[in-house]
C-alpha positions in Angstrom: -50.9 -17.1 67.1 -53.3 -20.1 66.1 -51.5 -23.1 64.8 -52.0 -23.4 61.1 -53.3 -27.2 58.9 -51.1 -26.2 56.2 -51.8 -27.8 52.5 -48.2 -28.0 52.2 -47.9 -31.8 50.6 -44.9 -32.6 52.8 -46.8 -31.3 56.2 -49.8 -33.5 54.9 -47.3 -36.7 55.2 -47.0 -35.8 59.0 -50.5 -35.5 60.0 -50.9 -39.3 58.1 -47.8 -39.8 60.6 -45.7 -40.7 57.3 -42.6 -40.0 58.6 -40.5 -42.6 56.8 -41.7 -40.9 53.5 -41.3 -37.7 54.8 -38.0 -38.2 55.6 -37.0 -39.9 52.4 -38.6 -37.0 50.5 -36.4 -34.3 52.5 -33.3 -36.4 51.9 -34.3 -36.0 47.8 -34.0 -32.3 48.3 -37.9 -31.9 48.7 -38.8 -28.3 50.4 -41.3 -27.5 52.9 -42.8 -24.7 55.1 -43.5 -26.2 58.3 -43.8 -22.8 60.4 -46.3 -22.3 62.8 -48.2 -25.5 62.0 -50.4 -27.6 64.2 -48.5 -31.0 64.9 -50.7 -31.6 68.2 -51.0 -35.5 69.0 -49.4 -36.8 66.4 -46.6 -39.5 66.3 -43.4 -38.3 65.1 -41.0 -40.6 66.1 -37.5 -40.9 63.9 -38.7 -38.0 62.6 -35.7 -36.0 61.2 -35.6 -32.1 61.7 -31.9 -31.1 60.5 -32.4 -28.1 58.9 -36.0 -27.4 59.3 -37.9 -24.3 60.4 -40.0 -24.9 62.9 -40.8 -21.9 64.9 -44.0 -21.2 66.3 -44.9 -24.8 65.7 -47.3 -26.6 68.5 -46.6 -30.0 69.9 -49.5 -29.8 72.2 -49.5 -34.4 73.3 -47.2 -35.3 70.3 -44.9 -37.9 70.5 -41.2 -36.7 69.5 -39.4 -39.5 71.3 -36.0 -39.5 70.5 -36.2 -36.5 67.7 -32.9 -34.7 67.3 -33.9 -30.8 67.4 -30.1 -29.4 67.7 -30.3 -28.7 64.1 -33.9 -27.1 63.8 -35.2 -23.9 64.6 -38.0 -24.0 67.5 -38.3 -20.2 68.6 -41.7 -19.3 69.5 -42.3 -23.6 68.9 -45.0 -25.4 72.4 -44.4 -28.6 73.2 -47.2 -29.1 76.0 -48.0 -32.6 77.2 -44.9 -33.9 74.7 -43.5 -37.0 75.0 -39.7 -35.8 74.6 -37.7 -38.6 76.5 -34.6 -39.1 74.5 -35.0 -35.7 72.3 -32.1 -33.8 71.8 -32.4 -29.8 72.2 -30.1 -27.1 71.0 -27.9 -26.2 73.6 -28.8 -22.7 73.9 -32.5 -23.7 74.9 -32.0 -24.3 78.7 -33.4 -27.6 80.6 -36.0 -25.4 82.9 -37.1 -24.1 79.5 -38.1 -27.5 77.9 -39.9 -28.4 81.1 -41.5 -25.3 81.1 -42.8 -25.9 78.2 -44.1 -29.6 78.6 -45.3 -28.8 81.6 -47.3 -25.4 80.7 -47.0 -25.2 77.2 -45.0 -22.1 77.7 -43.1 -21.2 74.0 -39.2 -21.9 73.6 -37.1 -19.1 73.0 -34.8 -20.3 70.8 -32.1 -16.9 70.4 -29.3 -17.0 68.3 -25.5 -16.6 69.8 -25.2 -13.5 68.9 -28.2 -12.6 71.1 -26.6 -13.1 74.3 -26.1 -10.6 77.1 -22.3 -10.0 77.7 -20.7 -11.3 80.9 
């Protein structure tokens, strides 16, 4: 799956690295579809993801320093070449799994509980 350049206004104010107004335009109840979309490079900082989809998404050299992902979905999301010191992940994403990705750009598999193997 290629990473999409969506039109999606609110995706628009990341790739100008507007996260401040990003932000504040989430916290206003403002929607977006940020599946699957190309965020390669670019500097997301204080970026907040509560809530958002994110699967399939590619990180490829982005800078997500300190971004709190335990509320965001990331299934199927790359984060190659990432800067992710001080990120929070969900806990069902596994360390060797993160660095697996950052490392080879390998995809997260994000599963939900239910999805686990019994004991």
């Amino acid at each position: 799956m290629k990473p999409k350049i969506s039109q999606d206004p609110m995706y628009q104010l990341l790739r100008e690295e507007k996260v401040p107004e990003f932000n504040k335009l989430r916290t206003q109840g403002k929607a977006c579809d940020l599946t699957g979309c190309d965020f390669r490079g670019l500097d997301l900082r204080d970026l907040d993801v509560r809530g958002l989809d994110l699967s399939n998404a590619y990180f490829r050299g982005a800078d997500l320093r300190s971004v709190d992902f335990r509320g965001a979905k990331l299934s199927g999301a790359s984060l190659a070449d990432a800067k992710i010191s001080g990120c929070f992940f969900p806990d069902n994403i596994s360390a060797q799994e993160i660095l697996m990705s950052v490392q080879h750009g390998t995809r997260l598999r994000h599963p939900s509980p239910d999805s686990r193997l019994p004991a």
